[in-house]
N, C-alpha and C positions, 0 to 999 in steps of 0.2 A: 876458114875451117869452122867455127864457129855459128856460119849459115847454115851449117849441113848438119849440125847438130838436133835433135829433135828433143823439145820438153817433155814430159811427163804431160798426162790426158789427164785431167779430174772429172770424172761422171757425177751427177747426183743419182742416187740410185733410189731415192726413197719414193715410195708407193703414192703416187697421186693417181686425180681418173682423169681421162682425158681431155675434161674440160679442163680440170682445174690448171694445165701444162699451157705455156704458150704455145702455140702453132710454129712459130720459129726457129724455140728450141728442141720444139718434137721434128722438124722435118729434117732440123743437123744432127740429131743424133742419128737419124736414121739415115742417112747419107754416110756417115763416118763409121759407122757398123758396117752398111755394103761395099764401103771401099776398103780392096786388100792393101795390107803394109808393105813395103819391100820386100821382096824376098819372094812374093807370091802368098805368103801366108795369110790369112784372113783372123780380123782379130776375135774370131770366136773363142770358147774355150778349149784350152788345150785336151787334145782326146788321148796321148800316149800313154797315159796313166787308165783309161776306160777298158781299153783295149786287153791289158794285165788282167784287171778286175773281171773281166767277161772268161775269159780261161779259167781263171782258176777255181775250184769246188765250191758251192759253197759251204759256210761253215755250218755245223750243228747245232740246230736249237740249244740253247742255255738251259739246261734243267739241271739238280739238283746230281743227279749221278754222271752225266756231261763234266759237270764241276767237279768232281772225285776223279775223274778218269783223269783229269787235265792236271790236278794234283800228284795223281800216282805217276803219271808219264812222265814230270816234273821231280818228283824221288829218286824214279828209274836212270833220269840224264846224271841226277847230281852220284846217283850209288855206280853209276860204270857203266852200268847193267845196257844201258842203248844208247847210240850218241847222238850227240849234242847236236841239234838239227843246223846252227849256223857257226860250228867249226868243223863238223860230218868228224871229228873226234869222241871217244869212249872214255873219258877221263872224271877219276870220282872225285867228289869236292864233299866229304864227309861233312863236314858245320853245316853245309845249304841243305845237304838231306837230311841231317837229323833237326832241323829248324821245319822240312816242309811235314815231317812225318808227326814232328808235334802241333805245326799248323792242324792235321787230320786227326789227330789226339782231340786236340779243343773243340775242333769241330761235332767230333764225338760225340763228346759231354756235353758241348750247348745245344744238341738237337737229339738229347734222349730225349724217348717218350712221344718226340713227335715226327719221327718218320715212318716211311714204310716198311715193309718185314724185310722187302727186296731191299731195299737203299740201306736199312740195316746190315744185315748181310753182307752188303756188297763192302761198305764200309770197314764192318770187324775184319773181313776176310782178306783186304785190300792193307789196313796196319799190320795184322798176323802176315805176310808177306814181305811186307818192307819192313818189319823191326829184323825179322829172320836175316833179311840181306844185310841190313845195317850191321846185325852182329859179326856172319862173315866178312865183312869187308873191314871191319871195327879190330877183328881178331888178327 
């Protein structure tokens, strides 16, 4: 039983040019790449995970109000208010949203003076909403 066992492969992977490679060890590696393993499977890399990635949206640029949105949406899971995208539950966790709400409190205060009217704005008006919930749900 122990014939039919197979080792583990070590490749060296590191970047040479094609001189500097012997001819020997370039023609087995390229022989053991075209040959499939049992099963039929070829030892490319694995694609079932590519395949997820290709469906699904992609995500939205990183900008500055991106990031607030993602903080408030992040308020909203912990305040009730929408749920919780990986238990599809509505259940509030008060401590994590008054911790994200003063996360956007600090944020606040470390980026007076240098944002925009809109990003301001959207900021003030984005705390004035989640402190309001917080106090219903608080009360």
């Amino acid at each position: 039983m122990a014939a039919e066992e197979k080792g583990f492969v070590v490749k060296d992977r590191r970047a040479f040019s094609a001189e500097a490679r012997p001819a020997a060890e370039a023609r087995a590696e390229d022989r053991e790449e075209k040959r499939p393993e049992e099963g039929g499977e070829s030892r490319g890399p694995a694609t079932g995970g590519d395949e997820a990635r290709k469906e699904a949206p992609p995500l939205p640029q990183i900008t500055f109000p991106t990031f607030i949105a993602s903080l408030n949406a992040s308020a909203l899971v912990h305040l009730g208010v929408i749920e919780d995208p990986t238990s599809g539950k509505a259940e509030a966790n008060l401590p994590m949203a008054k911790q994200t709400i003063d996360l956007l409190s600090l944020i606040q205060e470390k980026t007076a003076g240098n944002l925009t009217a809109e990003e301001e704005t959207m900021l003030k008006s984005i705390l004035y909403d989640l402190r309001i919930l917080y106090v219903k749900q608080k009360g």
